[in-house]
C-alpha positions in Angstrom: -10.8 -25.2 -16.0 -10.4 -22.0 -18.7 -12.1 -20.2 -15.9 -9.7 -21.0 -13.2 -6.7 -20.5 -15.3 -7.9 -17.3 -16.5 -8.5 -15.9 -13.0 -5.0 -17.3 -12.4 -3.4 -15.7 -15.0 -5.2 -12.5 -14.0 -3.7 -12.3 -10.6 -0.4 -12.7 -11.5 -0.2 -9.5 -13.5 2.0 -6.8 -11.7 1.9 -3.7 -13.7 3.0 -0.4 -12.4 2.6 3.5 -13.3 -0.5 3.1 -15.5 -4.2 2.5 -14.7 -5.3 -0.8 -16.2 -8.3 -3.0 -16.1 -6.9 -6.1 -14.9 -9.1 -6.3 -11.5 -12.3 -5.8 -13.6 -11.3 -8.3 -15.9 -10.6 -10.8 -12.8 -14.0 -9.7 -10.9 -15.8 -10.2 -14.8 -14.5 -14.0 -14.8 -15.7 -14.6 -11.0 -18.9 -13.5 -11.6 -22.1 -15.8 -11.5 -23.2 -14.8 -14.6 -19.9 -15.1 -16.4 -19.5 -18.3 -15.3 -22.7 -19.3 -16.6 -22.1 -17.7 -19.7 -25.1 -15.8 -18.9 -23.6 -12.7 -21.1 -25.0 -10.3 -22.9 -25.1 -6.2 -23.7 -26.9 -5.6 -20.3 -24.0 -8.2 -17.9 -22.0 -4.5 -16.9 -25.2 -3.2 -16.0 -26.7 -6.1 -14.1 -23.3 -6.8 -12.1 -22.3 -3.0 -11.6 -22.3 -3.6 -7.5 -20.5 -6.7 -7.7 -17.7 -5.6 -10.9 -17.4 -2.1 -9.9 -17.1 -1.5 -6.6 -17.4 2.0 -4.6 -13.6 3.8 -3.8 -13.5 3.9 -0.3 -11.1 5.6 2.1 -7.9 4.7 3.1 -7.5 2.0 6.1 -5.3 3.3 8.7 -2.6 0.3 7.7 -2.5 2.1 4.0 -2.0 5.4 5.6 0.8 4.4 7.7 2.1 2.6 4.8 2.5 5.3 2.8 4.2 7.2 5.5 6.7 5.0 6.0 7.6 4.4 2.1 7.6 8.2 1.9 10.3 8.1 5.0 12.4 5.2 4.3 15.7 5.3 4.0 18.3 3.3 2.6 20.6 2.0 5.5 24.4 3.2 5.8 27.1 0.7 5.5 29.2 3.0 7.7 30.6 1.4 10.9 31.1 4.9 12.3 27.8 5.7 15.3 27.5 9.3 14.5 26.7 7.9 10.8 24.3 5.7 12.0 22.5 8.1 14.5 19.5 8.6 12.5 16.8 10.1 13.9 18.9 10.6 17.2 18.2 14.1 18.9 19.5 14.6 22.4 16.7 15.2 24.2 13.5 14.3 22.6 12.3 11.8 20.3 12.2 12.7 16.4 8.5 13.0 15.4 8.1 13.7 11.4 4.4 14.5 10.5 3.2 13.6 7.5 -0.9 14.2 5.7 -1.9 12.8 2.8 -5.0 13.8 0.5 -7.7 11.1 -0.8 -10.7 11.1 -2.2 -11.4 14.9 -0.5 -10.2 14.5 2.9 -6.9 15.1 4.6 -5.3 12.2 6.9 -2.3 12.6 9.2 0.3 10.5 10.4 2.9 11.4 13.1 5.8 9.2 13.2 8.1 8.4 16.0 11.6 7.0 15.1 13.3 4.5 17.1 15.9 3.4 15.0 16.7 3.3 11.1 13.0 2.5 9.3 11.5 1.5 12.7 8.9 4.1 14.0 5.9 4.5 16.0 3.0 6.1 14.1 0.0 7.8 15.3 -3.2 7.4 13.1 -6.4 8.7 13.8 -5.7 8.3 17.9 -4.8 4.9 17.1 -0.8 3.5 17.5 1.5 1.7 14.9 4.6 -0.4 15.9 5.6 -0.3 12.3 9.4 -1.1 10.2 10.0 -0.8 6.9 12.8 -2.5 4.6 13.0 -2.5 1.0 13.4 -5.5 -1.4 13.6 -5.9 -5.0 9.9 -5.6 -6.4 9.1 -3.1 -3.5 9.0 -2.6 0.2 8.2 -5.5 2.8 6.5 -3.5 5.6 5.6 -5.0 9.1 2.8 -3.4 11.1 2.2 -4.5 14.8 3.8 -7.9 13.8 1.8 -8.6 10.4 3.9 -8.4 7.8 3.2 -7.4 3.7 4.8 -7.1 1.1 4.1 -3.6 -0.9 4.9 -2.8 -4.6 5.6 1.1 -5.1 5.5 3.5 -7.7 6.7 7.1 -7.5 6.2 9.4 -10.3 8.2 11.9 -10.8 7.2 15.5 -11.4 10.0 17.6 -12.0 
């Protein structure tokens, strides 16, 4: 029951703009041998695959993600249409291109807009229906029809 709560309590830590170890700790109390109390100098060591696991790269949800927290923008309470054209051009769709560095390699995203925070985004040859709108803790983001809800932290280097 300790166990349980623990992992509980784990996961419903929301800490934002510095590294913790709160997903170790949680991946620590799942573990067989923690459970077992089978502890000891050598438990990292022995559960390294299972409490550290490898950084891998970005899916192409967290890319397009990114890009659209990175374009979002707050909607006008203005009842006036040449307020609300955003994105509008005459005779071509706006496409904003956006690339993003991790772990060594560069990934683009070109974004289509159709409307305010609704876009079409291009990923690795691969298509997005994707909106974005923001709410209190964050951003709820809804990509070909599954939606998530997205904590965000910007820091600011001026």
């Amino acid at each position: 029951e300790a166990l349980d709560r623990l992992t509980e309590k784990l996961s419903d830590y929301h800490v934002v703009g510095l590294p913790t170890n709160l997903k170790f700790l949680k991946r620590c109390a799942l573990s067989k041998d923690f459970q077992e109390i089978n502890l000891d100098t050598g438990f990292i060591e022995r559960n390294e695959a299972d409490l550290i696991p490898k950084t891998m790269a970005p899916t192409n949800e967290a890319i397009v993600t990114s890009a659209l927290i990175r374009l979002f923008r707050e909607p006008l309470a203005s009842t006036n249409p040449f307020d609300t054209l955003i994105n509008w051009r005459s005779n071509m769709p706006t496409v904003e291109r956006f690339s993003f560095a991790a772990l060594g390699e560069t990934y683009e995203a070109n974004m289509t807009a159709h409307g305010n925070n609704h876009y079409t985004v291009q990923v690795g040859g691969q298509s997005y229906d994707s909106r974005i709108t923001k709410k209190e803790h964050g951003f709820t983001v809804e990509i070909n029809g599954v939606r998530a809800h997205v904590s965000h932290f910007e820091e600011n280097n001026e």
